[in-house]
C-alpha positions as CSV (number, residue, x, y, z in Angstrom):
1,X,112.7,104.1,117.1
2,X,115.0,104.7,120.0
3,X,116.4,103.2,127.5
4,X,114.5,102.1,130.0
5,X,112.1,105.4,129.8
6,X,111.5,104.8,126.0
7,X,109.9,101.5,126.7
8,X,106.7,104.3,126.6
9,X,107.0,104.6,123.4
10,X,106.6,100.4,122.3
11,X,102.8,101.5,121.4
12,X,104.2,103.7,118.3
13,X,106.2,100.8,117.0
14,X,103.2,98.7,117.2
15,X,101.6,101.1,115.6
16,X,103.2,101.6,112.4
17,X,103.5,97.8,112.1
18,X,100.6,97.5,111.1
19,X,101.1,99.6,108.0
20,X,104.6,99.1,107.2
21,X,106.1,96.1,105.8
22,X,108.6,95.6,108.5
23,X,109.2,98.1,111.9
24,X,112.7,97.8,113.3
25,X,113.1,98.9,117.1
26,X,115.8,100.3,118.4
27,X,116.1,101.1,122.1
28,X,119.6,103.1,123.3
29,X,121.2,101.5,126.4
30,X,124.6,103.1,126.3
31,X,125.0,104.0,129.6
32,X,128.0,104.4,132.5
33,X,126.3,101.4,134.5
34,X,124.2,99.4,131.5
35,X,121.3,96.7,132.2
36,X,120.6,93.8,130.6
37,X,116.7,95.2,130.4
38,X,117.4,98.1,129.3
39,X,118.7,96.0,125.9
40,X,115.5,94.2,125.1
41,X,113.3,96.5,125.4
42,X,110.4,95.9,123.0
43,X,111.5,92.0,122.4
44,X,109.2,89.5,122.0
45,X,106.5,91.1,120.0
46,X,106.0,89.4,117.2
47,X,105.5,92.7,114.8
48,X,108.8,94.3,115.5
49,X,112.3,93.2,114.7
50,X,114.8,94.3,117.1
51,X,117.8,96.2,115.9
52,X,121.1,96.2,117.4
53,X,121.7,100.0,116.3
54,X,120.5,101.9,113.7
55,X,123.8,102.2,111.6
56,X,123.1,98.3,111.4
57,X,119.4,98.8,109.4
58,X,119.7,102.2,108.5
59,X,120.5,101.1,104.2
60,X,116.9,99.3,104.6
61,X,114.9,101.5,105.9
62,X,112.8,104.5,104.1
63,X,111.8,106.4,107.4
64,X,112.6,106.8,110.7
65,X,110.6,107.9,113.3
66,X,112.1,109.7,117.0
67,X,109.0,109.8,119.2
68,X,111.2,112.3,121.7
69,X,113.3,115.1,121.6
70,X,116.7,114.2,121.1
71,X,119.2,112.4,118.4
72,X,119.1,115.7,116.7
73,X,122.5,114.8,114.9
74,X,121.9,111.6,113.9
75,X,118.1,112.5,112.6
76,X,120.2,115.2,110.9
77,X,122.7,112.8,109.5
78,X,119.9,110.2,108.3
79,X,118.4,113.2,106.6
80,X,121.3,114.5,104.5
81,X,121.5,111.1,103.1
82,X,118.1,111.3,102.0
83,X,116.0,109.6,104.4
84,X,113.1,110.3,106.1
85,X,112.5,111.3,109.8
86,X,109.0,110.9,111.2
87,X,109.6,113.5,113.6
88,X,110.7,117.2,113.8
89,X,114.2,118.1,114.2
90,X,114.6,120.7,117.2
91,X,117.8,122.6,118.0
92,X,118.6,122.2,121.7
93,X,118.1,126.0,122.6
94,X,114.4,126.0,121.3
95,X,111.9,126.9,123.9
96,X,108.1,126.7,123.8
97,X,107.1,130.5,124.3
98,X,105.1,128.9,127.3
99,X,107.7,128.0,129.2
100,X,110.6,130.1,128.6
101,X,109.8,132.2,131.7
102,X,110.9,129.3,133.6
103,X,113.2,127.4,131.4
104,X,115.6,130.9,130.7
């Protein structure tokens, strides 16, 4: 599972911990100006194991899961190699018919 924002997202880790044998989370904090925070979110829980990048775990894992939009490529990647992604794979231009009066 992929900042500081994503830290929202610990609760779907947790989650699926409890149904998986082991849940590996992964939190991006490639930025211009990087914080140490930013790389530990998510540490400390007993039920996750934190992973350093996904090209690290990614030959141990059956399914990965992207909570948000985003990573299109590398959810794209993982898939032609025959994993799974727990998430849909949008194309950046896709708008929601609701807002594409305002996102045009």
């Amino acid at each position: 599972m992929p900042g500081s924002g994503l830290r929202i997202f610990i609760h779907v880790a947790r989650r699926l911990a409890r149904d998986f044998k082991k849940v590996y989370l992964w939190t991006p904090w490639e930025l211009a100006f990087p914080r140490l925070k930013d790389s530990i979110i998510g540490d400390g829980y007993p039920d996750l194991v934190m992973a350093e990048s996904i090209e690290a775990v990614k030959d141990e894992c059956d399914l990965f899961v992207f909570p948000d939009i985003g990573y299109a490529d590398l959810q794209m990647e993982l898939i032609g190699r025959g994993k799974r992604s727990g998430a849909a794979v949008m194309p950046m231009s896709w708008r929601p018919c609701a807002a594409s009066s305002w996102m045009s």
